[in-house]
N, C-alpha and C positions, 0 to 999 in steps of 0.2 A: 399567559399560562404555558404555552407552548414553550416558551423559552425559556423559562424559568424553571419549568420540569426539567430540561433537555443540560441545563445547568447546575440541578442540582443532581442529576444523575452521574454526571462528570465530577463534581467536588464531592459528591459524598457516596460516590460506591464505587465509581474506575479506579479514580486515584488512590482510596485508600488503598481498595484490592489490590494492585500494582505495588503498591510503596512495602505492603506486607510481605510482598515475592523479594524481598532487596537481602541478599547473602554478606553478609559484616565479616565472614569467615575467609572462603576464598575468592569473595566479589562479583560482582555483577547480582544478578537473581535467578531463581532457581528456575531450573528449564520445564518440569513437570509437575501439573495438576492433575489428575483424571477425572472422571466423571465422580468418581464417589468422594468426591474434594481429596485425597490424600496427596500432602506434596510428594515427592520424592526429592531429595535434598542432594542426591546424589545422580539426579538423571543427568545429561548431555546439556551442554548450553548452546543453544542456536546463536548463529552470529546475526542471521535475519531477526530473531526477537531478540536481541538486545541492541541492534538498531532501532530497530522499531519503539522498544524502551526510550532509547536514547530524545529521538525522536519525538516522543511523547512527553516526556516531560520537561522536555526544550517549550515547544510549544505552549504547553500548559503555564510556564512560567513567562512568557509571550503575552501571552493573554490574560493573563489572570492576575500579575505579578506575584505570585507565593513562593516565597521565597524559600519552602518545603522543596517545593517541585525544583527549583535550580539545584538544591542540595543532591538529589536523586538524579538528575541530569548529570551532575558534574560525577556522583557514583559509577554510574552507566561510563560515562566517558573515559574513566581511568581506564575501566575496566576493557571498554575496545584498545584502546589505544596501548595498555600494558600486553595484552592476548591475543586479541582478535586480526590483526592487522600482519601480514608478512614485510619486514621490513627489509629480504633478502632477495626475494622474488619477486614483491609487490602484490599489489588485492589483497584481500582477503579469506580467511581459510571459512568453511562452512561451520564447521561442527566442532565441538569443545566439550573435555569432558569438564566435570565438576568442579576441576580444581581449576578450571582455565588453560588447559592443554591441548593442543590440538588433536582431535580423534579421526578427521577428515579434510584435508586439505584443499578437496577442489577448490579451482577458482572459477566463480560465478559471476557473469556479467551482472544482472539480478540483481546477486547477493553486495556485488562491489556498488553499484547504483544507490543501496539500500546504507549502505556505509556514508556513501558520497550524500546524502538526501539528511542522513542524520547528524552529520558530524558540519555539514551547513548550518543546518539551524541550530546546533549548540554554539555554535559563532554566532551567530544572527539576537542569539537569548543570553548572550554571556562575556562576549567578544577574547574570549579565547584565542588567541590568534592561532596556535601551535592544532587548533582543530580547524580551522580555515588550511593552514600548507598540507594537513594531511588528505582534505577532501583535494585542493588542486595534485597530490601527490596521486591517489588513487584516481580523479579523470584522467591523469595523465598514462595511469597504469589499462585504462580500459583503449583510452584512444590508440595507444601503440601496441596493443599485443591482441584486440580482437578482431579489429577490422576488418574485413574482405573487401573485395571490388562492390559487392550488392549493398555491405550495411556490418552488423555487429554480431558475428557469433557470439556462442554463450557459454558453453561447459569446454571447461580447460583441466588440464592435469597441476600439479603445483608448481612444473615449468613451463606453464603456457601448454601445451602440447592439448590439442583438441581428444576431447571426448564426447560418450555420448549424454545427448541431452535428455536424462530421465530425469532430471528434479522440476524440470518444465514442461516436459510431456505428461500426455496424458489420452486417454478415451485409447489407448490401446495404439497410438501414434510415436512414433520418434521425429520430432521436428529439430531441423536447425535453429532457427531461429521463429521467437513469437511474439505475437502481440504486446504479451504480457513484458516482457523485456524491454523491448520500445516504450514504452508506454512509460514505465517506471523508469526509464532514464531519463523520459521527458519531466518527471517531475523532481530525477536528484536532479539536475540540471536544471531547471528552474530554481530550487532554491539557492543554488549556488553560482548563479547567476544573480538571483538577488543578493548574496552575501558579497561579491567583492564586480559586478558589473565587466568581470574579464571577456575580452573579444573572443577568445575562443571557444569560452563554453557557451557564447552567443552563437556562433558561429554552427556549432557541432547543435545545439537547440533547437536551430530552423533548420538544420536537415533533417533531424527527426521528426521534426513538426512535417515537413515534406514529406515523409516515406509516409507518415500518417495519413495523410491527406492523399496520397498517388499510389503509394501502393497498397495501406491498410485499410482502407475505407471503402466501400462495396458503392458505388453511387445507386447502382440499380435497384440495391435491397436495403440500402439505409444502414449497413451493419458493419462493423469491424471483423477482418477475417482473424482466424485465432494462429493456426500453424501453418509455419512455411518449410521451405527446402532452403538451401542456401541460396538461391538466385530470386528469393520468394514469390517461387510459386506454391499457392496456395496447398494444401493437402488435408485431406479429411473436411465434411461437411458439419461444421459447428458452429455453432453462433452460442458465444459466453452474454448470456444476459448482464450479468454483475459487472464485466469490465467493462461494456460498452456505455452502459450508464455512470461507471464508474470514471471512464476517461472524456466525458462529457466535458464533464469542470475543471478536469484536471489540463484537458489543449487550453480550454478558454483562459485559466492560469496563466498554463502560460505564456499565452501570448501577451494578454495585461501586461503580463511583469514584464515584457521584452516592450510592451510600449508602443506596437506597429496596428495602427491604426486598418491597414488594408488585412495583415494578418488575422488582428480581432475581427471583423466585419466576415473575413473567406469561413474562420473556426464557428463563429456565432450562427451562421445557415446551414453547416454540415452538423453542429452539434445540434441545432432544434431538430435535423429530419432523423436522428441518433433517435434524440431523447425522447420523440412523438413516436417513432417505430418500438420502442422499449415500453411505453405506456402501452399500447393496442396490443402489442403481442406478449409480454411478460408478465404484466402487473392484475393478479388475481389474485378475488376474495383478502382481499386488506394487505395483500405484502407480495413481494417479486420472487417469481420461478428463478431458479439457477440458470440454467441451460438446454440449449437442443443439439442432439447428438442423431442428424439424419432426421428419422421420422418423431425419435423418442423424447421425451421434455419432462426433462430433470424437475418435479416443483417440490423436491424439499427447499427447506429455506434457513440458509446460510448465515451465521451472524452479520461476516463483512459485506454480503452482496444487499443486505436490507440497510444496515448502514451509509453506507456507499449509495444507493437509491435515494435515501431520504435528501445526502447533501445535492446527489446530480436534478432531482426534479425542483428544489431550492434555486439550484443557478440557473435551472430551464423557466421559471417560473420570474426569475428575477432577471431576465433577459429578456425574456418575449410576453410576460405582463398575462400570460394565460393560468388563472386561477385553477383549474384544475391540476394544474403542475404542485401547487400549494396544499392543496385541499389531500393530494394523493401521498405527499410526504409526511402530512401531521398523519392519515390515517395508515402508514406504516410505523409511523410513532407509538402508534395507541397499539397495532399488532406487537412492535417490539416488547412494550411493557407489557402484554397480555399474556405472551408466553416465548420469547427472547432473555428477556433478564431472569434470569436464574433467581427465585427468591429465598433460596436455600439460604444460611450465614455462614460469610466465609465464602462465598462464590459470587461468581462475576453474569458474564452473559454464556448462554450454552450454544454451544458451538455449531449444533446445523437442531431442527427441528423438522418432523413431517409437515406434510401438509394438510395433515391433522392436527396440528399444533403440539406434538407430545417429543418430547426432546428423546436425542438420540444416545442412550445408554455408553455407547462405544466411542463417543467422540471425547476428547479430553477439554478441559476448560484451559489449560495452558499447555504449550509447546510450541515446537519450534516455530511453527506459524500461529498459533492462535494467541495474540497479542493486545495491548491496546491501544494500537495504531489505527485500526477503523474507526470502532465505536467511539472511539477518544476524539479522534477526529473528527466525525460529525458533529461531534455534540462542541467542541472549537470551532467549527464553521458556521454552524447556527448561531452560537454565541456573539462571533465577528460580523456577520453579514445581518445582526438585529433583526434576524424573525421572529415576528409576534404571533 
């Protein structure tokens, strides 16, 4: 039943929702929904959600084979690849107006990782080749223009020229560099390590996978730290419930995909004392708090961070065999369908909810980040990994 729900939630209410946002005029799909369902047809086009589009319906036609979803995939990909993409300075621009225009230029480690992540697996779901040279074009654009001696700055001007890091900070912080950035390059890099097996983005993988492991990982409190300075040291006291559960599966990935036997075994014990510290201190009354900021603990409850929980207690439970890990995914299943999924027509999943389970009026259903790259994705990893 579990999966069969979790399946047809995915075919019969992401995907449509999704395919409905697809723009036939000036391409790609539309950037804004609000909360009162109203598109706007003319709002901004995120280059992070139409990755993450991209992304998705690669996937989906991966796993599914529907040949709808490649259709949609290959829509998505004109569309970076005619707009999205700086062919003059390299990465990627952020922000797009309507017509496909550039409205914001920055260049975002992040945002370019998220390009790199997408434009993989439409190779991987299509064998495109001309979208494999542009994800090796864009690693190549991160490896040589953000690097320092510690690791990968992150906010650039549109010739390289550093800036500051607000589309990554947060709680009243300016970080250099964060979790959240490492994390997500560990996964475009995994994929695009599994698309063409190149040594370098081998290479550049297990280093990140190292800073993971030595610098990001707390051994003493079992937690991923969130923001650095550029030598990363630590700043601000926060523990992100969502990424940490979130990057559980995502190291265990990818070390799998890299095949290293000592590597899997070192990720597989740092991720269960993750995922057992995340269960004790996050997971209340049927679904996962966001975050602690200091003393305070954020428990509204985020589309992607209950998504993202469901798949990482799945691979915790399917790694170390402890049924509570299982029992505690399906019963954030049952909160998601309880009051997660929007059962409005015409909408999708609502974007944060209390912790009284009543959704948040001022959150929009789509934008530039609220996409269906999480919830799409759990519901393809449930699918893949045959949870009953």
């Amino acid at each position: 039943m579990f999966i069969n729900e979790i399946k047809n939630e995915l075919t019969e209410h992401i995907i449509p929702f999704w395919a409905s946002l697809k723009d036939d005029e000036f391409g790609g799909f539309y950037g804004y929904m609000g909360y009162d369902l109203k598109l706007d047809k003319k709002a901004e086009k995120g280059v992070i959600l139409h990755s993450r589009i991209l992304w998705f319906f690669s996937k989906c036609y991966t796993v599914l084979k529907d040949k709808k979803c490649l259709e949609l995939a290959d829509h998505a990909f004109e569309f970076i690849k005619n707009n999205c993409i700086d062919y003059d300075k390299g990465g990627v621009y952020w922000m797009l107006d309507y017509k496909g225009i550039p409205t914001d230029t920055m260049k975002h480690t992040y945002n370019i990782a998220f390009a790199i992540y997408a434009l993989s697996a439409y190779y991987n779901a299509s064998g495109e080749k001309f979208a494999l040279d542009l994800s090796y074009k864009l690693f190549d654009d991160i490896e040589s223009n953000t690097l320092d001696e510690y690791g990968y700055r992150e906010a650039f001007s549109k010739d390289w020229e550093l800036v500051d890091n607000d589309a990554l900070s947060e709680n009243g912080l300016m970080a250099d560099k964060t979790m959240n950035a490492i994390l997500h390059l560990i996964e475009a890099y995994t994929e695009l390590y599994k698309a063409g097996k190149n040594e370098r983005v081998e290479s550049r993988l297990r280093f990140l996978l190292s800073q993971m492991k030595d610098k990001v990982f707390d051994p003493d409190t079992n937690t991923l730290k969130v923001f650095f300075d550029t030598k990363l040291q630590v700043i601000g006291d926060i523990h992100s419930y969502g990424h940490d559960i979130e990057a559980t599966w995502l190291m265990d990935l990818a070390c799998e995909t890299l095949g290293d036997k000592t590597l899997i075994d070192d990720f597989k014990g740092m991720n269960l004392k993750i995922s057992e510290n995340i269960y004790n201190l996050a997971y209340e009354n049927g679904a996962l708090n966001t975050e602690r900021d200091k003393d305070y603990i954020e428990k509204k409850r985020v589309w992607w961070v209950q998504a993202e929980t469901i798949v990482g207690f799945i691979n915790t439970y399917q790694k170390c065999g402890d049924k509570k890990f299982l029992d505690a995914a399906k019963e954030i299943w049952d909160y998601v369908k309880e009051y997660v999924i929007d059962k409005r027509a015409g909408s999708e999943w609502y974007n944060e909810v209390g912790f009284d389970g009543k959704p948040f009026e001022n959150k929009e259903i789509v934008g530039p980040w609220k996409c269906p790259y999480h919830n799409g994705r759990m519901c393809l990893e449930v699918i893949s990994r045959g949870v009953e």
